[in-house]
C-alpha positions as CSV (number, residue, x, y, z in Angstrom):
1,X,-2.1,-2.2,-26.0
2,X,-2.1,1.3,-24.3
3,X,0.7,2.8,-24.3
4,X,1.8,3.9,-20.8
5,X,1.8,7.3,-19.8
6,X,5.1,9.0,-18.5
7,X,5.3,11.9,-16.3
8,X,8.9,14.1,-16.8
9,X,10.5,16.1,-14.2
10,X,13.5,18.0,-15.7
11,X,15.3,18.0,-12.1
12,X,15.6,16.3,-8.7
13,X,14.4,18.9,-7.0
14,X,11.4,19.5,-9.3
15,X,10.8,15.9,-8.4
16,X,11.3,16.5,-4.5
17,X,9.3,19.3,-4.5
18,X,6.1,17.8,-6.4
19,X,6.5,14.7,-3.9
20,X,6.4,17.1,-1.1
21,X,3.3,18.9,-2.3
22,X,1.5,15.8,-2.8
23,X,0.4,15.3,0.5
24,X,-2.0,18.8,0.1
25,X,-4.6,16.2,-1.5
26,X,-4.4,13.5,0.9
27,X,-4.3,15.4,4.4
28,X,-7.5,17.1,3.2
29,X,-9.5,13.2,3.5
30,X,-10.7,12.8,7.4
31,X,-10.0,8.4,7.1
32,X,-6.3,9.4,5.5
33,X,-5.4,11.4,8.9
34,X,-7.2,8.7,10.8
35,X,-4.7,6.3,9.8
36,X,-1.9,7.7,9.7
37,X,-2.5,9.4,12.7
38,X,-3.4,5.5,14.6
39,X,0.0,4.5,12.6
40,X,-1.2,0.9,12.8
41,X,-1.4,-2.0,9.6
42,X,-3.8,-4.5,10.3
43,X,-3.7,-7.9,8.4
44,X,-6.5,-9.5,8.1
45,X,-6.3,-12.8,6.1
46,X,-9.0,-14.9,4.1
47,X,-7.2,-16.6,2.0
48,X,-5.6,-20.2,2.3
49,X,-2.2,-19.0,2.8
50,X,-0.2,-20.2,5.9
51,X,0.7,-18.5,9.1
52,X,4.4,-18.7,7.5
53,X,3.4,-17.0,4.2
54,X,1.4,-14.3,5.8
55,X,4.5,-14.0,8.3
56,X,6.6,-13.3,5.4
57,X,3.8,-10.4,3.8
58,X,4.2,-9.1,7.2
59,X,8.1,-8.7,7.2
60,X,7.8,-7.0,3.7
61,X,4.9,-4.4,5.4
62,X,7.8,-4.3,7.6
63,X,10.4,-3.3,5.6
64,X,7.9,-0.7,3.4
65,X,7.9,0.9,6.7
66,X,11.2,0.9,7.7
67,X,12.2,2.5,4.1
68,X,9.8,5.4,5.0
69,X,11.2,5.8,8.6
70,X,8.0,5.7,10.0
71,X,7.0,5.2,13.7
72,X,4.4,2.2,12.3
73,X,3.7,-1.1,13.4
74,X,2.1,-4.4,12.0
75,X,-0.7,-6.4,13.8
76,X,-2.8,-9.2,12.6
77,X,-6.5,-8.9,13.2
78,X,-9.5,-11.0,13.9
79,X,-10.9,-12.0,11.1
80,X,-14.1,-13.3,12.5
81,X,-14.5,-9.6,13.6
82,X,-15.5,-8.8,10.1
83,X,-16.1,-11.6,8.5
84,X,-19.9,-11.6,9.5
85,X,-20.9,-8.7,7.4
86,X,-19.1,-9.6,4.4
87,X,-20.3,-12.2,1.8
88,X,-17.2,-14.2,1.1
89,X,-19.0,-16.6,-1.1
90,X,-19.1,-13.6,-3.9
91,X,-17.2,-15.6,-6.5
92,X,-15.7,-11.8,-6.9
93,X,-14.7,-9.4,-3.7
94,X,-16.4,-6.3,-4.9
95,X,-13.6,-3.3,-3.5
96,X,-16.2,-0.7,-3.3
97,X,-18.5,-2.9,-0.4
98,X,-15.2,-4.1,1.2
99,X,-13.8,-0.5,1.2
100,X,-17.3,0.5,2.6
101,X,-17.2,-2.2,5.1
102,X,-13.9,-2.0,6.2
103,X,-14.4,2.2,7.1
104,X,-17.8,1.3,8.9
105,X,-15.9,-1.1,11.1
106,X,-13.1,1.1,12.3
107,X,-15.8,3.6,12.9
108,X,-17.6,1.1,15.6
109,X,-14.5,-0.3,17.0
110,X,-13.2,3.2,17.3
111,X,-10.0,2.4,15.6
112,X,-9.3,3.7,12.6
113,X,-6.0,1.9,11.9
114,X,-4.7,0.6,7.9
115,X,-6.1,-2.3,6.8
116,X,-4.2,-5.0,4.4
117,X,-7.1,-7.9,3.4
118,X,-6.0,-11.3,1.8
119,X,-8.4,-13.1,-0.1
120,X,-8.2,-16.6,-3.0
121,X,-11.3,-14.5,-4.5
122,X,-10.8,-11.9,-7.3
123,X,-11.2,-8.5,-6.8
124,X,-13.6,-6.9,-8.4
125,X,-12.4,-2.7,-8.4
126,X,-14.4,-0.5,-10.9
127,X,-12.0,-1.0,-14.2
128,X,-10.3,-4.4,-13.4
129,X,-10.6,-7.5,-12.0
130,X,-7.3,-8.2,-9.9
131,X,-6.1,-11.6,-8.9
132,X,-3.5,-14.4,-8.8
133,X,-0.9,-12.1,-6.3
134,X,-2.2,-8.9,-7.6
135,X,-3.4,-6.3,-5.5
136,X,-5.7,-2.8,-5.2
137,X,-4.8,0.2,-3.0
138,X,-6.4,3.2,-1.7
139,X,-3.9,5.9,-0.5
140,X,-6.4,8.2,1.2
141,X,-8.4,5.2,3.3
142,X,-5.5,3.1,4.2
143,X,-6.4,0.0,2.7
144,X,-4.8,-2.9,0.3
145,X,-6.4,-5.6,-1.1
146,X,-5.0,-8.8,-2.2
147,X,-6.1,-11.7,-4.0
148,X,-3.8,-14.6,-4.1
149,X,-5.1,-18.3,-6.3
150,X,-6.1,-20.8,-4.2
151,X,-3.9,-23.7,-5.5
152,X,-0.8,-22.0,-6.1
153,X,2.0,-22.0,-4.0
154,X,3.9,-18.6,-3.4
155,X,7.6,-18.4,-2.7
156,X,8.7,-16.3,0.5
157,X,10.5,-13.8,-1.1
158,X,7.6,-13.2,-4.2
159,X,5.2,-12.3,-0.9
160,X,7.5,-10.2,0.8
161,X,8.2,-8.2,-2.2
162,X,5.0,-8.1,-3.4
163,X,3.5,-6.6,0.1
164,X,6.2,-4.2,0.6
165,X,5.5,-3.0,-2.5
166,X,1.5,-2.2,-2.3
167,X,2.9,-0.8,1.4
168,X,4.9,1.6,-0.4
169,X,2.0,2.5,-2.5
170,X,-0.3,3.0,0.8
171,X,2.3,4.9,2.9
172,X,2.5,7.6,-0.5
173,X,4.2,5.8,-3.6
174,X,1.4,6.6,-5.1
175,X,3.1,5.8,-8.9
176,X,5.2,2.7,-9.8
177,X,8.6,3.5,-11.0
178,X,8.5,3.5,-14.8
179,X,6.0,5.8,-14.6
180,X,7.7,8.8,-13.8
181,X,11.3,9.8,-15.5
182,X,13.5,12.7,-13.5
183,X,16.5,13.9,-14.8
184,X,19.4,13.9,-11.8
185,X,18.4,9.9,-11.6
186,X,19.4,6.9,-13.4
187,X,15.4,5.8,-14.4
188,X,16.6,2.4,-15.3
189,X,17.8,0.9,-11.9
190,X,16.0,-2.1,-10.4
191,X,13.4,-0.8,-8.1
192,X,10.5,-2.5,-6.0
193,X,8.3,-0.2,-7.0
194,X,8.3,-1.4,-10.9
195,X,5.3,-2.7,-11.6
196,X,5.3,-7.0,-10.1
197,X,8.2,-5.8,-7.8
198,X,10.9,-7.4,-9.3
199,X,13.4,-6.7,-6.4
200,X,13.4,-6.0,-3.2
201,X,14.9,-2.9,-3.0
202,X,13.6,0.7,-3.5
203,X,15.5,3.0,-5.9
204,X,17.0,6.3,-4.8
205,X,14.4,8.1,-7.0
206,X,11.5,6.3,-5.2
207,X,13.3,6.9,-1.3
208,X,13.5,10.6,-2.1
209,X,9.6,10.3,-2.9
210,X,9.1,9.0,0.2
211,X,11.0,10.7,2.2
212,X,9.5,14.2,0.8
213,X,6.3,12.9,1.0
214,X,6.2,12.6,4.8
215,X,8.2,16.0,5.3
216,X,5.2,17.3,3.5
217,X,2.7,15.3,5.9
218,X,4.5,16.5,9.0
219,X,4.8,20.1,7.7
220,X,0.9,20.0,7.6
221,X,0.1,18.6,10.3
222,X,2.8,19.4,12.5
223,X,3.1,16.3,13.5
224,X,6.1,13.7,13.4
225,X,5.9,10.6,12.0
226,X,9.2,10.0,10.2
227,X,12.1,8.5,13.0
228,X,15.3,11.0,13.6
């Protein structure tokens, strides 16, 4: 087993001011201010789950948002709107087609909002296969990917958790919690950025992130996203 790599930050505001500057990388990507800039989540679901159990990933987008502040809201989509140039009988979702796909349909339908796909099928990314309630993100084109097993039943709470989580990740918790360790914090506190999301809540260390992550975007773009 690898071990896993820790990033040190000898103060808090070493740690706030490397969270601000992180947003240099991402404004720089045309589909990142595209998003961002529609400040939309679209869910579009594949997968077997219920309307109730995508109602309760949708509270937990929800509440990812609501941490950050942001102006953002959560629609559902149709899924029939994309469904027709993607081959869902792939035993495996390959991400790089589906991220392809996914950026050549906001670009058609002129609306070039986040994207959050369900699916039972694994997820094939380029060094894993994700599955059974794991999930992929990419920061910069606003999109998660879940894959949930098709004959398991999910408790409310595990979804939420889980989907504000990979939100968190998408809106610039771009680390999960163990993997960075700032002095000024306590390190060990539960957090829902721990890798499986454990709890619900989001630790101080990992609201200051956010929170200086989006003064960064709105000091570049001058721009507000982040609610007074």
């Amino acid at each position: 087993m690898c071990a896993r790599l820790i990033t040190s930050f000898n103060s808090i505001k070493e740690w706030k001011n490397y969270c601000f500057n992180t947003h240099s990388s991402y404004i720089k990507n045309r589909h990142f201010r595209k998003w961002v800039n529609k400040k939309e989540i679209c869910i579009f679901n594949f997968s077997n789950l219920k309307k109730e159990d995508v109602k309760c990933m949708k509270f937990g987008m929800e509440d990812a948002i609501k941490s950050a502040r942001l102006h953002f809201k959560v629609t559902f989509g149709d899924g029939n709107s994309v469904k027709d140039i993607l081959n869902l009988t792939d035993e495996k979702i390959n991400s790089k087609k589906l991220l392809k796909m996914a950026i050549e349909k906001r670009k058609k339908n002129h609306k070039e909002q986040a994207n959050v796909f369900i699916f039972n099928n694994p997820i094939k990314s380029p060094s894993a296969v994700i599955k059974d309630g794991e999930a992929l993100t990419y920061v910069s084109e606003g999109i998660t990917i879940f894959s949930f097993d098709a004959f398991k039943k999910y408790p409310c709470n595990f979804l939420r958790r889980r989907a504000k989580h990979e939100v968190l990740h998408m809106l610039g918790l771009n680390t999960h919690h163990e993997d960075t360790k700032v002095r000024g914090y306590n390190n060990e506190v539960p957090c829902v950025m721990k890798y499986n999301a454990p709890v619900m809540n989001a630790c101080g260390k990992c609201k200051d992130a956010l929170a200086c992550f989006w003064k960064g975007i709105e000091y570049a773009t001058k721009k507000q996203f982040v609610k007074n």
